[in-house]
N, C-alpha and C positions, 0 to 999 in steps of 0.2 A: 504494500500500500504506500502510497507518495504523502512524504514525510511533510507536513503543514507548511513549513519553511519554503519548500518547495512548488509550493502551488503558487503559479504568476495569475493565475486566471479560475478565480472559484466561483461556482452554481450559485444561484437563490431561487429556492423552490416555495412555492405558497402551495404546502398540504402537498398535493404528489405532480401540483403543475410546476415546470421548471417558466419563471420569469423573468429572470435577466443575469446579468455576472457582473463580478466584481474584480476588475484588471487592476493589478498593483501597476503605479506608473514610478516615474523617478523620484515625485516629491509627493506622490500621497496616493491615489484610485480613482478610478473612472467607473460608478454604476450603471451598466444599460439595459434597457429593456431586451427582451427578445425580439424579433421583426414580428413574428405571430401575434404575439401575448399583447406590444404594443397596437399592434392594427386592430386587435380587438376591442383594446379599450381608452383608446388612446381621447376617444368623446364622452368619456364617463369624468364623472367627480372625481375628487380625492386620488389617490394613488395604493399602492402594495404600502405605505407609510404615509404619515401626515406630511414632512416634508419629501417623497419621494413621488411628485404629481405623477399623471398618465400624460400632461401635457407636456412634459418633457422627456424624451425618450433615453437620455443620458445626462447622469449628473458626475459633477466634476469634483473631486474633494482635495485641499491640498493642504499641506502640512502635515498632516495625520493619514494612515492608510486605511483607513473605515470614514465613513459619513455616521453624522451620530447616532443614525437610530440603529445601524450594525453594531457601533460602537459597544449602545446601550446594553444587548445583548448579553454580554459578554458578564460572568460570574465574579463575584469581588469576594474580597477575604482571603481565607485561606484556599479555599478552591481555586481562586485565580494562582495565589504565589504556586502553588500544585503547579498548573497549565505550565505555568512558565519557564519553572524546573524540569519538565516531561519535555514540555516543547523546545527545549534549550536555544530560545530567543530572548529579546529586551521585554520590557513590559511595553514598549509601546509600540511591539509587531501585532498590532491590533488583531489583523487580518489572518496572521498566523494562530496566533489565541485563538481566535471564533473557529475558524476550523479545525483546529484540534479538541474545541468543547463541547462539539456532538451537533446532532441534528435538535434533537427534542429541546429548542429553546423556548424560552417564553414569546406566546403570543402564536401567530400560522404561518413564519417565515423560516427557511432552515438554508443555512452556508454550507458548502461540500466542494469536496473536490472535485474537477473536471470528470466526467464520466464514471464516478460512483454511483452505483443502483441506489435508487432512493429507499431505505428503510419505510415501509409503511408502516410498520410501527417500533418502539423503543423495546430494544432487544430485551429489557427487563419489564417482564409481564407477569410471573409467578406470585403465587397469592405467600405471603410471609405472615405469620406471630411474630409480634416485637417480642416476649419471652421467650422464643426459642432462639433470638440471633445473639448478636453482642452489636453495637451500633459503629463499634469503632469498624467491626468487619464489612459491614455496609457500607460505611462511608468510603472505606479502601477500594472496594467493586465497584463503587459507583464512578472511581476515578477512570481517565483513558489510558488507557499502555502508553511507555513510554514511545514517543516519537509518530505514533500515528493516529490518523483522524478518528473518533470517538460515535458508537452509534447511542451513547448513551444521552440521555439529557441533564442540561444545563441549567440553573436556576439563578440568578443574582443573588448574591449574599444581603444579608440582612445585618441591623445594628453595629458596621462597620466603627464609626465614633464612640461606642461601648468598648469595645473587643477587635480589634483587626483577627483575632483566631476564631469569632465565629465559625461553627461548624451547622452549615446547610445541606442535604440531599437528597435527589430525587430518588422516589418509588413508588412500585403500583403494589396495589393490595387485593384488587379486581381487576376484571377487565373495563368496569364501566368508571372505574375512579383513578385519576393521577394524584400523587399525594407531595409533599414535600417533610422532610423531617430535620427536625431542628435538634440540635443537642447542646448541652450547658457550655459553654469556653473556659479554660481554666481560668480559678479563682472567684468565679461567678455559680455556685453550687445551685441557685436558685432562676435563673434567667426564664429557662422553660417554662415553670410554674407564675413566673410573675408576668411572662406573654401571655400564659392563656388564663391568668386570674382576671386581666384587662380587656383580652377579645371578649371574655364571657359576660363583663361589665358593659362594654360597647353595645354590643348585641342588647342586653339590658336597658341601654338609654337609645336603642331606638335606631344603631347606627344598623348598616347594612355592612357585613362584614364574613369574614372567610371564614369558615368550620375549622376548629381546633379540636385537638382531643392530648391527653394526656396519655403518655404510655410509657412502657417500661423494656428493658430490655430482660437476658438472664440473670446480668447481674447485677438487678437492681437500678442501673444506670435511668433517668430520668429523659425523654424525649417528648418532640411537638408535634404530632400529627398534622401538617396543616393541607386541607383539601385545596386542590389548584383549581380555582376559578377561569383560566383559562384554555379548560377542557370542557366539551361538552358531549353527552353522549348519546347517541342518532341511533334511535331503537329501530326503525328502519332498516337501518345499513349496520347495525350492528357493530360501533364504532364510535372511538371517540373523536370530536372534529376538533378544531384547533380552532380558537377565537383571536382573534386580532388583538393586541395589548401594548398599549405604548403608557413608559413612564413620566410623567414632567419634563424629565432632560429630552428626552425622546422629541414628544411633541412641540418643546420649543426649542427646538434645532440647537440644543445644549450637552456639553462632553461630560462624562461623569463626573470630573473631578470640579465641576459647577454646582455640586449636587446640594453645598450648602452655600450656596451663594447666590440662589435665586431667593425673590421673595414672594411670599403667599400675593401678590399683589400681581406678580409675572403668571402666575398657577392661573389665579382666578380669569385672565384674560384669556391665557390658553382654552382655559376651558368654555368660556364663554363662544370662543373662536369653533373651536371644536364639535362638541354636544349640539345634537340633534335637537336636545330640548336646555339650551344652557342654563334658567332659572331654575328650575328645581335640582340639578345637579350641582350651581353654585351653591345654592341652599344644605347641600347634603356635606360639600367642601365647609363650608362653615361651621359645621356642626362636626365634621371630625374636627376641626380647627381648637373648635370648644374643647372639646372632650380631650385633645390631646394637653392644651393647656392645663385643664382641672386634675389631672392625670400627672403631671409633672414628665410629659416624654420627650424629652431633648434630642429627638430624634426623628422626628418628622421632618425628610429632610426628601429634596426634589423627586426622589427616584421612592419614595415610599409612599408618594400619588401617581396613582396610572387612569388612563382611562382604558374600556374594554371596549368592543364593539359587537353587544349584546344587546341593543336597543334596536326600535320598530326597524324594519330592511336596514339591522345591519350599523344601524347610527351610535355614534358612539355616545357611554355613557360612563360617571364617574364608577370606578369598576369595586368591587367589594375592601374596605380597607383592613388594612395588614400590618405585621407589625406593629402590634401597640403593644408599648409595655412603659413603665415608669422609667424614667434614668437618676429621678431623684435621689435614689440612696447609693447611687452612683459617682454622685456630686457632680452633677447637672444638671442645673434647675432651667436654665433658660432654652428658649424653642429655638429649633434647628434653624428656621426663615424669618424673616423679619416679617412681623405684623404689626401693619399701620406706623410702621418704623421703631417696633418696640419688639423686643425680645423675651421680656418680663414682666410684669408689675399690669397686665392687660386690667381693662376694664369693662363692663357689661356694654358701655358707652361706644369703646370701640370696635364689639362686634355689630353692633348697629349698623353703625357708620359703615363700614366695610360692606355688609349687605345691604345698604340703600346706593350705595356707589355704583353696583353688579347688578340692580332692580329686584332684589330681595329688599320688601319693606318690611320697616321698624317694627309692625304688629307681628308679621311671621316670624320676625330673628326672636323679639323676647317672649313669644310663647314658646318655640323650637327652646329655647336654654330655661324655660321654667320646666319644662318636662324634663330636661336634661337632669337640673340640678334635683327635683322631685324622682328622678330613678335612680340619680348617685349616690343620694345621701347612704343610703341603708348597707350601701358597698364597703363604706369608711370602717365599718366595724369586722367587715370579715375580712381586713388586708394581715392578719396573719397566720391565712391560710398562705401566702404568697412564701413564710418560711424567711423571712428577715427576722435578725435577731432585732431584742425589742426596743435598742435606741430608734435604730432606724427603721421600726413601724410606726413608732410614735412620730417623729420625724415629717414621716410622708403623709402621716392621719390630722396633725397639724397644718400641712402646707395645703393638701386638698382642702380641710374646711377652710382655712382663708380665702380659697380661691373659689371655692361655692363661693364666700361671700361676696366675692367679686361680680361673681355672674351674675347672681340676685339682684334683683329689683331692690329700689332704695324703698 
C-alpha cells in the first residue's frame, strides 16, 4: 500500500461517490471537482463543504496543504501526535495526516489514496462488552499500522486545553450504531464521569445533545460511551448513511489552531449564514452558551460547535452538542470565546442583548434561561456524584449558584 507521504494526488469520496482530488502543489493544494460530479451539480447551492461551492470547480489553497474544512478533519490530541509518529512526517503535512487517518471521518467526506477500493464500511463492525476488553487495547487497534493509509475511522479529539493526552476512539457496538469512546487522561481520574454528569444535566435543561453512557472496562477502568450523531441508519438499505458535519473553524473558512480565537459573535453569524432556519438555531447557540457559562466549561471553544445537515432537504442545523463538562476545578473559570467581549463575570443582561442582535427577542432569551436556571438548580446538589474531592465540589457548587444568580431575573 503507498505510504501517505507519498500520495501527490488523493481521492475525496462523499459516501461511495468519488468527487474530486486533492493535488499537493509547491506551496500548498489544489481541490477539484470531478468533470462528472461537477456537471452535475455545478447549478445546485452550496457545495460537498460550506466553503467548497459547486460554482467553483477548483479551489486553490496556499501556504498550508489542506483547505480548512480537510484541514478540520483531521484528529487532535494524542491521536494526532500517534498519526504523526506512524506517518513519520511534520505536523503540518496536513494532507499526509488525513490520509493516513482513515476513511470513517467525521461528517460524508472521506480522503484516500489514488485508486484505493472505497471501504463501504469501517473494517470494525463486531459487537464488543466494554467488561470483557481493556480500553487501553482498543484504543491500540483502533490506531493505523505504521506507514500506511488506515481503513479505520477518525474522530477529532476532545478537551485539548484540559489535557493534550486526551484519549478518544472510534467503535461500533451494532451495526445500526457508531459510537465514540472517551477514557480519563492521566491525573484526571474523574473527566469521564464529570462529561457525562453534565450531558445528563444539558439534556435536563432542555439542550439537544449526544447520548452518553457510562461504562467500564475489565478492569474496572472508567469510559464514555458517546453515540455519533453523524451516523444515521437507513432501515431500507440497511445501513448507516453518513451526514454532513462541519465544525465553526470548518464553516468559517478557519484552521484549527483559531479554534480559540474566534468569538461567539463570529459563530452566531456563521450560523445565521448557514441554517436553513437561523433563529431558532441561534436560539438553541445561546442556550448552550448559557449552560456552558452556568457550568463553568472553559472549553467551548470553535471546533466544539458544529452544524449537521439533518434539517428539512438536507439544511443545515445546529447539530447535537458535545462535550460538556466543567473545567472549573480544573482552574478554569473563564469561557473559551469571547462573549459580548467578556470572558467572565456575564450577565443575564448580556444574553439579551446578544439574542436581540441575531433576532432572538428579549421575551424568548429570558424565558429560555428561566427554564434553564429552574432545571439546574436541583443538579447543584448531586455534583458529587461527579467524584471530586470535597474542596473542589464545594468550589464548583459555589461558582454555579453565583452564576444562577447571574442568569436570574432581578
Amino acid at each position: 500500500m503507498i505510504r501517505p507521504t507519498d500520495v501527490a494526488v488523493a481521492e475525496v469520496w462523499r459516501e461511495s461517490t468519488h468527487v474530486g482530488s486533492i493535488t499537493r502543489t509547491t506551496h500548498g493544494s489544489n481541490f477539484e471537482y470531478t468533470a462528472d460530479f461537477f456537471e452535475q451539480h455545478k447549478g445546485m447551492p452550496r457545495g460537498i463543504a460550506v466553503h467548497l461551492p459547486y460554482s467553483r470547480r477548483r479551489t486553490e489553497t496556499l501556504g498550508t496543504n489542506l483547505h480548512t474544512y480537510f484541514a478540520g478533519l483531521l484528529p487532535e490530541g494524542l491521536r494526532l501526535r500517534v498519526l504523526v509518529e506512524h506517518t513519520k512526517t511534520s505536523e503540518d503535512d496536513l494532507l499526509s495526516l488525513l490520509v493516513a487517518s482513515g476513511v470513517d471521518t467525521v461528517g460524508d467526506l472521506s480522503v484516500i489514496p489514488p485508486g484505493q477500493p472505497f471501504p463501504q464500511t469501517a473494517s470494525r463492525r463486531a459487537k464488543w462488552k466494554p467488561e470483557s476488553v481493556l480500553f487501553s487495547e482498543l484504543f491500540a487497534q483502533s490506531l493505523p499500522p505504521m506507514g500506511v493509509a488506515s481503513t479505520e475511522p477518525t474522530i477529532p479529539g476532545v478537551q485539548e486545553k484540559i489535557s493534550a493526552s486526551t484519549i478518544s476512539f472510534p467503535v461500533s457496538s451494532s451495526g445500526q450504531r457508531d459510537y465514540i469512546v472517551k477514557l480519563n487522561p492521566r491525573g484526571k481520574p474523574e473527566l469521564v464521569r464529570n462529561e457525562h454528569f453534565f450531558m445528563g444535566m444539558a439534556k435536563q435543561c432542555g439542550l439537544r445533545v449526544a447520548t452518553t453512557k457510562l461504562i467500564h472496562d475489565r478492569d474496572g477502568n472508567d469510559g464514555l460511551l458517546v453515540e455519533r450523531f453523524d451516523r444515521s441508519w437507513m432501515k431500507v438499505e440497511k445501513r448507516l448513511r453518513r451526514v454532513h458535519q462541519e465544525d465553526a473553524c470548518q464553516f468559517l473558512d478557519r484552521y484549527t489552531n483559531d479554534k480559540y480565537r474566534l468569538t461567539c459573535a463570529a459563530i452566531a453569524e456563521g450560523l445565521r449564514d448557514n441554517c436553513v432556519a437561523p433563529v431558532p438555531e441561534l436560539a438553541r447557540f445561546l442556550l448552550l452558551l448559557a449552560f456552558s457559562y452556568l457550568i463553568g466549561n472553559g472549553d467551548l471553544h470553535a471546533k466544539n460547535v458544529s452544524i449537521l445537515a439533518d434539517g428539512p432537504d438536507g439544511g443545515f442545523r445546529l447539530s447535537p452538542a458535545y462535550d460538556l463538562l466543567t473545567t472549573l476545578p480544573y482552574g478554569d473559570q473563564r469561557m473559551a470565546l469571547k462573549f459580548e467581549g467578556r470572558d467572565d463575570n456575564l450577565r443575564r443582561a448580556h444574553f439579551i442583548a446578544f439574542g436581540e442582535r441575531y433576532g432572538v427577542n428579549a421575551k424568548a432569551v429570558s424565558v429560555m434561561l428561566d427554564k434553564l436556571c429552574a432545571s439546574a438548580e436541583p443538579w447543584l446538589e448531586r455534583l458529587e456524584e461527579i467524584g471530586f474531592d470535597a474542596l473542589r465540589t464545594d468550589f464548583l457548587r459555589r461558582t454555579m449558584h453565583k452564576r444562577l444568580g447571574e442568569l436570574r431575573a432581578l
